[in-house]
Every structure is written in structure tokens, then in C-alpha cells.
N, C-alpha and C positions, 0 to 999 in steps of 0.2 A: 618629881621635878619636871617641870616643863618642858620640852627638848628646845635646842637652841636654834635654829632657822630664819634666814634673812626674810623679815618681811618687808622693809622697805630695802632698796638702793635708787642711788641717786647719782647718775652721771654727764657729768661735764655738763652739771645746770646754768644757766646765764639768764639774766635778767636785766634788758637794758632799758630804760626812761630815757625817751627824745628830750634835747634840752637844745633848744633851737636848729642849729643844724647837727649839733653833737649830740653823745650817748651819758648818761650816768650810767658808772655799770655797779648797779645796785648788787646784783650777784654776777662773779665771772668765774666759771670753768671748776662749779664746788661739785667733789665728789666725795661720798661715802658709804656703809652700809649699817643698816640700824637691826640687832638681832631680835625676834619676837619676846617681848616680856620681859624686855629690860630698860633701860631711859639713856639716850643719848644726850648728853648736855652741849648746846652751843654759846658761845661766850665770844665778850668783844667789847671794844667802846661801842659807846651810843653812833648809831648811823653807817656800824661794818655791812649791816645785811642781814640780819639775824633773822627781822621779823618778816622781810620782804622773802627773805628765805623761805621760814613757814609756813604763808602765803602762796607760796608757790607752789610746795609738795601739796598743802592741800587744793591745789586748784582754784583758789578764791583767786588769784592774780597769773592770768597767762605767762607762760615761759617765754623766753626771746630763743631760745635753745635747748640743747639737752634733754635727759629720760629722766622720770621719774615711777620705776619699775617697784607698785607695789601688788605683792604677792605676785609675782609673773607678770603685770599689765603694765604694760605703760600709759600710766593715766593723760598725760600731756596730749597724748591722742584722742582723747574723749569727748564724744559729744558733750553738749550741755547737759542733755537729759539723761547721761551714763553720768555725772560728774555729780549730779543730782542727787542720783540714789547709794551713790558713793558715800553721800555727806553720813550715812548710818551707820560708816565702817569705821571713816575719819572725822574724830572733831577738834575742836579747837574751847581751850579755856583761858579769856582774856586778862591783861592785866587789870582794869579797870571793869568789875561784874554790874555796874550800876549802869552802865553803857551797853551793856550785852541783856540787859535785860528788858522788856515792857516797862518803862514806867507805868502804864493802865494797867497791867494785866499783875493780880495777887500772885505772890511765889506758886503757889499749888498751880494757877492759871500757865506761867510762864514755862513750868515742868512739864507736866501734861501738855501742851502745844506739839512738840517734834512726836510725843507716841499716837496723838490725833491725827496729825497730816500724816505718818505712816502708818495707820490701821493696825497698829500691835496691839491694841485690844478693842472688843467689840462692844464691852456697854461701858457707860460714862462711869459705873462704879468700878470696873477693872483698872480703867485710866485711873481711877483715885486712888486704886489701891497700891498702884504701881508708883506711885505719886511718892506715898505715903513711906512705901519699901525705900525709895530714894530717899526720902528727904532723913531718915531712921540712918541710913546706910551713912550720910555725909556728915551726921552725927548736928544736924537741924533740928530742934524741939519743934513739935508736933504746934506749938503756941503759934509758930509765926507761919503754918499753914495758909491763912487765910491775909496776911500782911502784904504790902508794898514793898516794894523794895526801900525806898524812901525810909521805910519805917526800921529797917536793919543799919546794925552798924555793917562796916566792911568785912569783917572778919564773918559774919554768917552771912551777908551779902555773896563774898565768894564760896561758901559750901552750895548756896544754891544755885551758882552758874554750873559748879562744878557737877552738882546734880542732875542739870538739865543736858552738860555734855556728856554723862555717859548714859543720858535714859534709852541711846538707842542700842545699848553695848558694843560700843567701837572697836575694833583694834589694835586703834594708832590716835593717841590722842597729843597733839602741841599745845603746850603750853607757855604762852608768850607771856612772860614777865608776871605770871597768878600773884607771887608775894611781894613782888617790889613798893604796892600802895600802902602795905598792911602795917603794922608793930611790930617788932622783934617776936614778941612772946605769940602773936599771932601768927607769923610768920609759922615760927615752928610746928605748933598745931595745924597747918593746912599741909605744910609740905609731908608729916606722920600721917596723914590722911590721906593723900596721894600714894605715900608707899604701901599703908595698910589695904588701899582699894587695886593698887596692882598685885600684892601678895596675893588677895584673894578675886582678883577678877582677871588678872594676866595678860592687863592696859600695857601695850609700849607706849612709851613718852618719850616727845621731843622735847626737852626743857631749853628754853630759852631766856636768858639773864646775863646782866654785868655783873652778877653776884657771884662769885668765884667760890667762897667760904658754903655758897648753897649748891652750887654745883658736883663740889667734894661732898657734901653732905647725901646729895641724891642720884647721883649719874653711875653708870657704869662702864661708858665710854665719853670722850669729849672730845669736840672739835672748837678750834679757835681761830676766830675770821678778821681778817681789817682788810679792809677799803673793799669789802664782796668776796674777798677769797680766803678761804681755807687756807692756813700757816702751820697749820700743826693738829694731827689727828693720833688720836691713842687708848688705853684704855685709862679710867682714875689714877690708877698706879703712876703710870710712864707719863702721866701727864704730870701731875704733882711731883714725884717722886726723881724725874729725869727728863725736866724742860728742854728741847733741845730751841729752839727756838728764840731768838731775844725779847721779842713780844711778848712770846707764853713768860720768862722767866722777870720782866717786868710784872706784869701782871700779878703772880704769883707773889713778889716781893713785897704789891702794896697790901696784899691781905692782911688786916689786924690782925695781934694775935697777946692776950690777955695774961701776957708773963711779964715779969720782971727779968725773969735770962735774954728776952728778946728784945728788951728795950734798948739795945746796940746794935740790934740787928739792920745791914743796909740794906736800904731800899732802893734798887735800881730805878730811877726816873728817865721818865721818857721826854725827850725835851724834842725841841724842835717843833715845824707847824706839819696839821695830816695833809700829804700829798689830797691833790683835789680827784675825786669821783669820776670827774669829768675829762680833765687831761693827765693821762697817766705815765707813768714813766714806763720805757721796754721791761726795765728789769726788777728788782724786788723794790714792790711798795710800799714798804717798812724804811728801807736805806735812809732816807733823810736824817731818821730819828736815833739811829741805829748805834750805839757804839763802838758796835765791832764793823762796821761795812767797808768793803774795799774795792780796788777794782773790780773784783769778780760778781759782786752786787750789781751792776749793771746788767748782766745775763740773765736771761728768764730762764726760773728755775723752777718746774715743776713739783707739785708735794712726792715725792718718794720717801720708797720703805728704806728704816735704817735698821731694822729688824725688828721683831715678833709682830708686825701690823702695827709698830710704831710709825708715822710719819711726818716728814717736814718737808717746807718748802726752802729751807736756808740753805743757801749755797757751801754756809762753812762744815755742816754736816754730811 
């Protein structure tokens, strides 16, 4: 079994967009620690931070603040050219693989790319064969080798992004939204693929999704963001199991669930409009929506532990 060791942490990250003389705070003051060879799930409505988040650990989009300490380094410090050869540690598999790929360049062409600009093999038959290894490994028939992307549906369209992001064997791989474009049925065969290639490659994933129901299916610890911050950190259990949060426990409420015992079951609705990005309230940025909120929701409230490395941001807890 793999030993368990933090390879990413991430502290009091922020991420602000000028918007004329104001800030969007796309991310404000997100911390937590991701342990090697397991998958952290982040979750939220569309616009908390999620992607801007991922973006951020891996370096594609500057910090406004905060560390992003992976394996001991704080990469936010990095030149371009350390950030560069970084990209072979860390990658990223997109929601949308038709966009992430060459339209000009055949699947085998768009694979082989990242092991050519970094010299992992030395004759053009290595690079094919390592091509080859991947495309076998993502469970790709060997048929669509020489295809466009064009010419895939999306469902082997994402094996080959997926392919191309671990051809340089990562460590920490984000993946932003991989099954949201796909089928149900497709859905599930990518996400059994993802776990079958961390079982046997010992990939950490950052999953990122409003998909709750995939989350539980793949995560082993979760954090839950609106409006840029972290409201609730824990592991699958404590998060499904012992919402402390109104948000997590909304959230949770609206997930379908394919019984007839449940068809009474309530659905906590979040009413109300989302506090804006831009001008923010002192105290918790849920409260508007909130049914339980009171005076004390005014006060800013740090995420704190309420035990085992459970944590929330709510004042009532």
C-alpha cells in the first residue's frame, strides 16, 4: 500500500480579477491538504471558484496571494521556466477533450507531442511505441491511431486527452469537469478508468464538478466552495454522512436518488439571489440564502476544525 504523505498543500490561496476599480474574488483565503494517491473532490455551483482554483495550483493563472506548497516547494514562486518543466509533474484533463486537442494533429500525433518537446524518447519508433502503451492503457483501439479528433465520438475523444495528460507520468493530475460533456453510461466508464489508472499508476486527482453523486463515487476527501471560499472540508464520510454546513446539506438534498422510499424525501432549496463576487458582505456569504442565519452570520467566520479534520466555516457549528 502506498504510504500516505501530503503532496500538495495549499494555503490562504486568493485569486483576485480587477473589475474596474474593484476586485472579483474568484478565490479568497482557500486552504487545504491533498494526500499523495488519493483524489480530492471540489464541488459548488457553477462560478464558486472551482476551475479558477485549479488554474491556479497548477500555475496556468497567477495567484493574487497565498502558497501553493507542492512536494515542499512553493510553486507561486516559480519562475516561468521552473513552472515549465513543472507542467511533466502536473497536468490537467479538460472538460471539453476536442478543445484540448490539435484539430490538425491525428490522436497518435497529439500523444506523442509532450514525450517529443521533452526528450523521453530518443527515436520516433520509441515515441510510437510509448504512444501506443497509452492509447492500450486508456482502453483506445489501436483503429483510431491514426484519426482526428473530429473523427471520435466524445467518449474516446476523452480517453485520448486523458492519454496525452499522463504521457509525461504526473503526480497530481486536475481534472476539471472530464465527464460533465459525456452520457451517463459514458460517464461511468471514464470515471472506472481514472480509478483503474490511479490504482495502478498512484495519479493524485483534484476532481472538479457540480456533480455530487460523482464525487461520492470518486473522492476521498472533499471540499465545498461558494462565492471563492471553502465552507466545508472533510473526508467522503463526514461530508455525505455529517453535512455540518447549510450549503453542503442543501447540496446534498438535491442529489437524485432512484427509490421509491425516497420519493418523500425533502429537498432543502436554496432560495434567495448569490451575494455578488464583487461586493461582498463582512460576514458569511451564504447568509442571504441561509435558513438557519442569524445575528451571528454577520461575523466572519473562519473554516475551523469541529473534529477528526472535519471542517466548517458556519458560525452555528
Amino acid at each position: 500500500m502506498m504510504e500516505r504523505s501530503t503532496i500538495l498543500e495549499v494555503r490562504e490561496l486568493k485569486k483576485f480579477f480587477p473589475i474596474g476599480k474593484k476586485y472579483l474574488h474568484a478565490v479568497d483565503g482557500v486552504s487545504f491538504t491533498v494526500e499523495r494517491g488519493t483524489t480530492l473532490g471540489i464541488v459548488g455551483e457553477s462560478g464558486c471558484g472551482k476551475t479558477t482554483l485549479g488554474r491556479v495550483i497548477l500555475g496556468l493563472t497567477p495567484a493574487t496571494s497565498g502558497e501553493v506548497i507542492f512536494e515542499g516547494q512553493d510553486i507561486t514562486k516559480y519562475s516561468p521556466k521552473q513552472l515549465r518543466k513543472l507542467k511533466n509533474e502536473m497536468q490537467i484533463i479538460f472538460q471539453d477533450p476536442f478543445s484540448s486537442l490539435n484539430p490538425h494533429y491525428t490522436i497518435a500525433e497529439s500523444i506523442e507531442e509532450p514525450i517529443l518537446l521533452n526528450g523521453k524518447a530518443q527515436t520516433r519508433q520509441e515515441r510510437l511505441d510509448r504512444v501506443a502503451e497509452l492509447v492500450e492503457l486508456v482502453g483506445l483501439p489501436l483503429e483510431y491511431f491514426n484519426s482526428y479528433p473530429f473523427e471520435l465520438d466524445p467518449g474516446r475523444l476523452q480517453r485520448a486527452g486523458i492519454a496525452r495528460a499522463i504521457a509525461m507520468d504526473p503526480k497530481l493530475i486536475v481534472c476539471d469537469e472530464p465527464v460533465s460533456a459525456l452520457d451517463v453510461s459514458i460517464q461511468a466508464q471514464i470515471l472506472n478508468l481514472l480509478m483503474d489508472l490511479q490504482e495502478r499508476m498512484g495519479f493524485t486527482y483534484i476532481f472538479i464538478t457540480h456533480d455530487l453523486s460523482v464525487v461520492h463515487h470518486l473522492s476521498d476527501s472533499i471540499a465545498v466552495m461558494y462565492l471563492g471560499e471553502c465552507v466545508e472540508f472533510g473526508s467522503k464520510e463526514q461530508i455525505f454522512e455529517a453535512p455540518q454546513h447549510p450549503y453542503t446539506k442543501s447540496l446534498l438534498s438535491a442529489i437524485p436518488i432512484p427509490s421509491a422510499k425516497e420519493r418523500n424525501r425533502k429537498v432543502e432549496l436554496i432560495r434567495g439571489e448569490i451575494t455578488s463576487a464583487v461586493d461582498l458582505p463582512e460576514g458569511c456569504r451564504f447568509a442571504s440564502r441561509c435558513p438557519n442565519a442569524s445575528a451571528a452570520c454577520k461575523n466572519k467566520v473562519s473554516l475551523h476544525d469541529i473534529g477528526g479534520g472535519h471542517r466548517t466555516s458556519c458560525v452555528l457549528q
